[in-house]
C-alpha positions in Angstrom: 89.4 26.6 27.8 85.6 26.3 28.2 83.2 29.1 27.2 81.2 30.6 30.1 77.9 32.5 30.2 80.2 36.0 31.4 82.5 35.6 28.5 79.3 34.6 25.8 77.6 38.1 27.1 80.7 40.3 27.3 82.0 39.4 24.0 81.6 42.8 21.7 81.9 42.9 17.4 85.1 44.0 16.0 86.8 44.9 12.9 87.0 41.5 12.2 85.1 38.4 12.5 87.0 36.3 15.6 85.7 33.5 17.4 85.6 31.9 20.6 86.3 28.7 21.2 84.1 25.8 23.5 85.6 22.6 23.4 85.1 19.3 21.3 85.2 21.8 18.4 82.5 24.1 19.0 83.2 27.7 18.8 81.6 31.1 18.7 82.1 33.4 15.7 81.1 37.3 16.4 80.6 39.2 13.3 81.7 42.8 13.2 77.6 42.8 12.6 76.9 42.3 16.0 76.0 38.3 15.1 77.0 35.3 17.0 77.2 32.2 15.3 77.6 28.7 16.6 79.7 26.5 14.6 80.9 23.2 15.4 84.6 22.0 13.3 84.8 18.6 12.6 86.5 16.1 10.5 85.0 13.1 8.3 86.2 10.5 5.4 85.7 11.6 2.2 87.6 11.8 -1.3 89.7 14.8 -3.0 89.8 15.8 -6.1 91.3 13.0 -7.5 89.3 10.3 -5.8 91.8 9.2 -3.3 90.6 8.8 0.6 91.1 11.8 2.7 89.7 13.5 5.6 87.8 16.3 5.2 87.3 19.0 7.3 83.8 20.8 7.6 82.1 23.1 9.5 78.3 22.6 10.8 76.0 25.5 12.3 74.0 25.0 15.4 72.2 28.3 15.6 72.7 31.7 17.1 73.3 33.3 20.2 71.7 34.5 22.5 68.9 32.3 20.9 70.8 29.1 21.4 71.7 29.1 24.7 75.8 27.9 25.6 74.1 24.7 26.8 72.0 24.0 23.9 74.7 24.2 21.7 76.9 22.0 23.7 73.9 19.3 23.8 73.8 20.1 19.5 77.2 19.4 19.3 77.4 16.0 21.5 74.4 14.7 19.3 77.0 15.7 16.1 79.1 13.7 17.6 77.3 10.5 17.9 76.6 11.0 14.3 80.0 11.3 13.6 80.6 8.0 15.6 78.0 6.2 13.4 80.0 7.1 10.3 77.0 9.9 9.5 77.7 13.5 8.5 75.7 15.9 10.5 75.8 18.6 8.4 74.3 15.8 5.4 71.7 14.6 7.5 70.8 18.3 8.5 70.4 19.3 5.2 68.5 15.9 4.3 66.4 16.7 7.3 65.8 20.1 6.4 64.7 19.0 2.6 62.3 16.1 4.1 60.7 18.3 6.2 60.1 20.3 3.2 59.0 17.7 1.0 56.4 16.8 4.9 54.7 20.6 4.4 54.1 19.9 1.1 52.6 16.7 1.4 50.7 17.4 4.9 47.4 15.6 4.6 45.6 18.6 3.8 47.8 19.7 0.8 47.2 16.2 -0.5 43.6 16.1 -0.3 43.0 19.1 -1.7 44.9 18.0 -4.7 42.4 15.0 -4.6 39.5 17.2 -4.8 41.0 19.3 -7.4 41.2 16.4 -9.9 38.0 16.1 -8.6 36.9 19.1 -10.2 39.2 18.4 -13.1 37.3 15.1 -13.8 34.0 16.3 -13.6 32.4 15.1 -11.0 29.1 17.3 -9.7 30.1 20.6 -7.7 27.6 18.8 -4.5 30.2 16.2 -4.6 33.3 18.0 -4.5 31.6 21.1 -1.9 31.1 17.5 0.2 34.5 16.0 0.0 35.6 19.9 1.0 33.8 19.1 4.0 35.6 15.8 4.8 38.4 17.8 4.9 37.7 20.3 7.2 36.2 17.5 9.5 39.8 15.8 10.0 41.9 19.1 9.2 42.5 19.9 13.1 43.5 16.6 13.6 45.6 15.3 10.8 45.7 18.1 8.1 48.8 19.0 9.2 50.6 15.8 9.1 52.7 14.1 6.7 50.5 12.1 4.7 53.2 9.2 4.6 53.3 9.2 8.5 49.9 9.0 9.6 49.1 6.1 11.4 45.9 4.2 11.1 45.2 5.2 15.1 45.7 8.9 14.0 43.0 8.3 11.5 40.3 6.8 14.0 40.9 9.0 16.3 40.2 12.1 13.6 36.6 10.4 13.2 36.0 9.0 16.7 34.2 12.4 18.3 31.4 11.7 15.2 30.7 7.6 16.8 30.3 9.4 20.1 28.4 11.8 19.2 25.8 9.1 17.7 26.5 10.5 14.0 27.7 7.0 12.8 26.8 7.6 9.0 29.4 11.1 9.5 32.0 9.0 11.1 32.2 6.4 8.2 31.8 8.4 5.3 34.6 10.9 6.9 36.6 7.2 7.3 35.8 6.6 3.5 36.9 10.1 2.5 39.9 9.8 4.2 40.7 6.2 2.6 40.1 7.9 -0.8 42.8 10.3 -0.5 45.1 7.5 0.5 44.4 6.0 -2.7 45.1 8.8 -4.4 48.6 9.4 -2.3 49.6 6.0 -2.9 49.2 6.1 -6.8 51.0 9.2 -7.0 53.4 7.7 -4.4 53.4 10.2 -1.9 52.5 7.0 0.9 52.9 3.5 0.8 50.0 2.3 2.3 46.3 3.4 3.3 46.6 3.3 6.7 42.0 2.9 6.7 42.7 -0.7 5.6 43.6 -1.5 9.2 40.3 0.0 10.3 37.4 -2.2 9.0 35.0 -3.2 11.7 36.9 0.2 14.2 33.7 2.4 14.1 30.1 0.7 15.2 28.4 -0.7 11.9 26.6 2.2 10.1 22.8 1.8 10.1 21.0 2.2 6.5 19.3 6.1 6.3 16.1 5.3 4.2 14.8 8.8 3.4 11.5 9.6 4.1 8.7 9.1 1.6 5.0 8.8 0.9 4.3 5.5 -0.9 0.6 5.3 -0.4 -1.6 6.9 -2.7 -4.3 8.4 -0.8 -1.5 10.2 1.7 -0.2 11.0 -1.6 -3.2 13.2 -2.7 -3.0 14.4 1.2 0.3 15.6 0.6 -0.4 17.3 -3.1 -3.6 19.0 -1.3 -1.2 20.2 1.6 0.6 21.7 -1.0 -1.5 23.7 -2.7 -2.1 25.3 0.7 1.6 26.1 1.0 1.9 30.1 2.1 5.2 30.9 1.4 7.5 32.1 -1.2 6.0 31.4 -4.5 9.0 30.0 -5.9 8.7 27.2 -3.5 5.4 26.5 -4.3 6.7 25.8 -7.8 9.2 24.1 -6.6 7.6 21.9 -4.3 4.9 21.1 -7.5 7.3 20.2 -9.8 9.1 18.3 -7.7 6.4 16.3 -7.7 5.6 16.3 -11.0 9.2 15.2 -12.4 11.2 13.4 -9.5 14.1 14.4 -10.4 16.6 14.6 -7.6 16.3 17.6 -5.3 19.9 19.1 -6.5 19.0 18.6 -9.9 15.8 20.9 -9.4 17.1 23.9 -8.1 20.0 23.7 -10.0 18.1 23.9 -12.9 18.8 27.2 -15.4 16.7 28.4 -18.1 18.9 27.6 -20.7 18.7 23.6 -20.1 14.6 23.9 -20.5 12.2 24.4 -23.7 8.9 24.7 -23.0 8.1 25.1 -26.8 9.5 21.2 -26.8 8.1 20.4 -23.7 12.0 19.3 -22.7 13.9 19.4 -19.9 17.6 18.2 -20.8 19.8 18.1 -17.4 24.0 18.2 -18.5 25.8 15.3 -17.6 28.1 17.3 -15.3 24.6 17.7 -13.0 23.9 14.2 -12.8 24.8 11.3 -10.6 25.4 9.3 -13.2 27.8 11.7 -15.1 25.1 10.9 -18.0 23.1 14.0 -19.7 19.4 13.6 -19.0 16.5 14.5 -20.7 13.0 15.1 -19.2 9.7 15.2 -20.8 7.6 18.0 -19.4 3.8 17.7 -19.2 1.5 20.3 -19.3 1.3 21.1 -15.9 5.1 20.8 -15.8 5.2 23.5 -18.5 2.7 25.7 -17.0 4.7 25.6 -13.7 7.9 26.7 -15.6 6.1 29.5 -17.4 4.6 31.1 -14.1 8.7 30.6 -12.4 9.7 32.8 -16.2 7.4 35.1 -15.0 9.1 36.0 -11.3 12.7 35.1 -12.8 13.2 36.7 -16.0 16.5 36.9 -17.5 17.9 35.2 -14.7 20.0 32.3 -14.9 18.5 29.9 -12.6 14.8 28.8 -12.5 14.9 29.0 -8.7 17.3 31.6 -7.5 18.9 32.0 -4.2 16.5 34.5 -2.1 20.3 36.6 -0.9 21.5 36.2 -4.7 20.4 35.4 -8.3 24.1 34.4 -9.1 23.3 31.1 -6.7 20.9 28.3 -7.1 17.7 27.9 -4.0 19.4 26.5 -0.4 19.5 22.4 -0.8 17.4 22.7 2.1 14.7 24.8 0.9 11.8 22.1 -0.4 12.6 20.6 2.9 11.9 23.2 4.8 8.8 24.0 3.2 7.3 20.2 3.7 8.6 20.8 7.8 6.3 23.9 7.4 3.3 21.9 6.1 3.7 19.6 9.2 5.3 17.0 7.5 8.5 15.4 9.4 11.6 14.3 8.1 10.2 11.1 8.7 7.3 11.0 7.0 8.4 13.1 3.9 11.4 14.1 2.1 12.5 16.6 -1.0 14.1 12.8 -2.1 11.2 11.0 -1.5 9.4 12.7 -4.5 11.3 10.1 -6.3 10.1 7.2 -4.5 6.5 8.1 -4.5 6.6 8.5 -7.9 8.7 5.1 -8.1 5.7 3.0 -6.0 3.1 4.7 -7.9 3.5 4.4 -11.5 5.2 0.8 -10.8 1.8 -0.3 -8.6 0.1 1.0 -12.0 0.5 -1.6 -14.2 0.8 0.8 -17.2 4.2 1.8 -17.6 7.4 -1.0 -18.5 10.0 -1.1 -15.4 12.8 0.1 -17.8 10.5 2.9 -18.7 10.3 4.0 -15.2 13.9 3.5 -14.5 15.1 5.6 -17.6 12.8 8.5 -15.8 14.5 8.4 -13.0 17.9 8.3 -14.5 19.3 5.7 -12.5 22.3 3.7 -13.6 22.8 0.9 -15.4 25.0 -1.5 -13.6 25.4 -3.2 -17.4 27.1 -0.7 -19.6 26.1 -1.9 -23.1 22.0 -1.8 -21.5 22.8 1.5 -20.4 23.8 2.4 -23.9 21.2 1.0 -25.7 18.6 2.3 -23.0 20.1 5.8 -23.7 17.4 6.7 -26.0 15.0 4.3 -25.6 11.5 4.4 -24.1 11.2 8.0 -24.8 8.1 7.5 -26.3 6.8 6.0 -23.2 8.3 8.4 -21.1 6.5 11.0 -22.9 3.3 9.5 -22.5 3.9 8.5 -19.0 4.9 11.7 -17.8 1.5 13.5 -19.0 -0.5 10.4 -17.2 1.4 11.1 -13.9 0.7 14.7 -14.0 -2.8 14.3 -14.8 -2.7 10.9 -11.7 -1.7 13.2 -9.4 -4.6 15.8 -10.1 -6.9 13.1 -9.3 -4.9 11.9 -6.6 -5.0 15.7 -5.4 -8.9 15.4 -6.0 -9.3 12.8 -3.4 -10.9 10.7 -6.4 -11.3 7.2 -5.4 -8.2 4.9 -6.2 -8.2 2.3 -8.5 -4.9 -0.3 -8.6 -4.9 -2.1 -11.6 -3.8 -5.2 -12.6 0.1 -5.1 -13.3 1.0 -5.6 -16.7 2.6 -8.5 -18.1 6.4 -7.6 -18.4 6.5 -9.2 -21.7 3.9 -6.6 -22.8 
């Protein structure tokens, strides 16, 4: 006879567990607890002890009551059933399905890719470059983090990075699309997915414009620029800062990342560790003596302190990436017209336009890489003769530049000088 809501809500522990039976072999079983337990009885094929064919009989659970309602656990047991009738155990598949969705949590998207930027870290690559992939992640968190990274479907994927397109932020929506592709990479080598599901999305988003950043290329805006600075009114560490940045054109993360134990003023040397460049090559920098006059009047303000440009809230953190920025928006130049970058491609222009310093020397102090690896190596430490000499002239350039001397372009040198 068939359960009914009355007898479910009537039926009180005993001694004794007993049960109550539905029909199609589901049945009730109230613990002298106070716990009622759906179970559904069934039989399958399987083997005994001795291998021989033999139906077994098992039992499957199908949740509690009053949690599981009478017709719940009727519609539970009908789907048993259909297993059953497919030659599938329910209670195997349950416990398969139970595993895999185990196996899903820890392979959501966002368990994955942090595991990608933790070999990151493990590798080596630059801090910036992991704190940005961190970002990338919490950009498509909301939307995919949670899912299993083998189930994510490529239109999952654009629609994570869509709101960045419509919001005009193109450049954000295809580096979020690249980050995303290189955790896929990583999932699929460790073969937690089969496929990278950005492969299907070339050509999705709108083509990404080119960002050129900002930069002063001519030489008499240069000197405008050098004068403006000297005017700067705010924190003196920025003053430096701004100066040097200058003086050196190094990359802006490289200079206020820099500590005091990377820089000898004695030896007029700057050596940057590989784990701060781009390049994941250690750097070294000849400092002029402007340069070195700059870093003695930073020592002066930051003492015992580990970086040459502290964070204003803490000494324990490097100046705001932002900060040299700021400080040219303050001086009235735009982020179009000037950059903390474009130090680099002033100096770039300038000493190039010159005539009196080899390309390769110029390249070597800017520390970009060598797409051929045995030039790299043998330009490793070469030119630093040059460089030495080079750096001094620029310094002592952009005085008269700051002067608002008259400008004289010479003649470029013959490259097989």
């Amino acid at each position: 006879m068939a359960l009914s809501i009355t007898t479910l809500r009537n039926a009180k522990p005993k001694a004794q567990p007993y049960k109550l039976a539905d029909e199609k072999g589901l049945f009730l079983l109230v613990q002298p607890s106070g716990g009622m337990l759906w179970r559904m009885k069934y039989r399958i094929d399987g083997r005994d002890e001795a291998g021989n064919p033999k139906r077994i009989e098992k039992k499957l659970s199908l949740g509690t009551f009053p949690e599981t309602g009478l017709k719940d656990a009727r519609e539970k047991r009908d789907h048993a059933r259909q297993l059953l009738a497919k030659g599938i155990d329910p209670a195997e598949k349950k416990r398969h399905d139970k595993h895999a969705a185990k196996l899903n949590a820890a392979n959501s998207f966002s368990a994955v890719a942090t595991l990608y930027i933790e070999k990151n870290r493990r590798d080596g690559l630059a801090e910036a470059t992991v704190t940005k992939r961190e970002w990338f992640l919490r950009l498509v968190e909301k939307a995919i983090g949670h899912r299993p990274v083998a189930e994510i479907q490529p239109y999952e994927v654009l629609e994570a990075v869509r709101p960045y397109e419509a919001a005009k932020n193109d450049e954000k929506a295809h580096r979020t699309l690249q980050f995303v592709g290189q955790v896929y990479r990583y999932a699929v080598a460790c073969q937690l997915a089969a496929s990278d599901p950005t492969r299907d999305l070339r050509g999705a988003l709108a083509a990404s414009k080119p960002k050129h950043l900002a930069a002063i290329l001519d030489a008499k805006k240069a000197g405008e620029l050098l004068r403006a600075i000297d005017g700067y009114e705010g924190h003196s560490l920025t003053l430096i800062a701004l100066k040097l940045s200058a003086l050196l054109f190094v990359r802006p993360g490289e200079l206020r990342r820099a500590e005091w134990s990377e820089i000898d003023v004695d030896a007029a040397l700057w050596i940057i560790p590989a784990a701060k460049m781009k390049a994941r090559r250690e750097h070294a920098v000849p400092l002029s003596e402007q340069a070195i006059a700059l870093f003695r009047e930073a020592a002066a303000m930051t003492a015992g302190g580990q970086y040459v440009f502290p964070s204003i809230r803490t000494p324990a953190r490097p100046m705001s990436e932002n900060t040299v920025n700021a400080a040219l928006r303050r001086l009235g130049f735009t982020g179009d017209e000037m950059t903390a970058h474009g130090f680099r491609a002033m100096a770039s222009t300038l000493l190039n336009e010159s005539g009196k310093w080899s390309p390769d020397a110029i390249e070597r102090a800017l520390a970009h890489k060598d797409k051929d690896g045995i030039r790299a190596a043998y330009h490793r430490g070469a030119h630093w003769a040059e460089r030495v000499e080079m750096a001094q002239w620029w310094a002592d350039h952009l005085d008269t530049l700051r002067s608002g001397a008259e400008i004289v372009h010479l003649r470029l040198r013959n490259s097989n000088h």
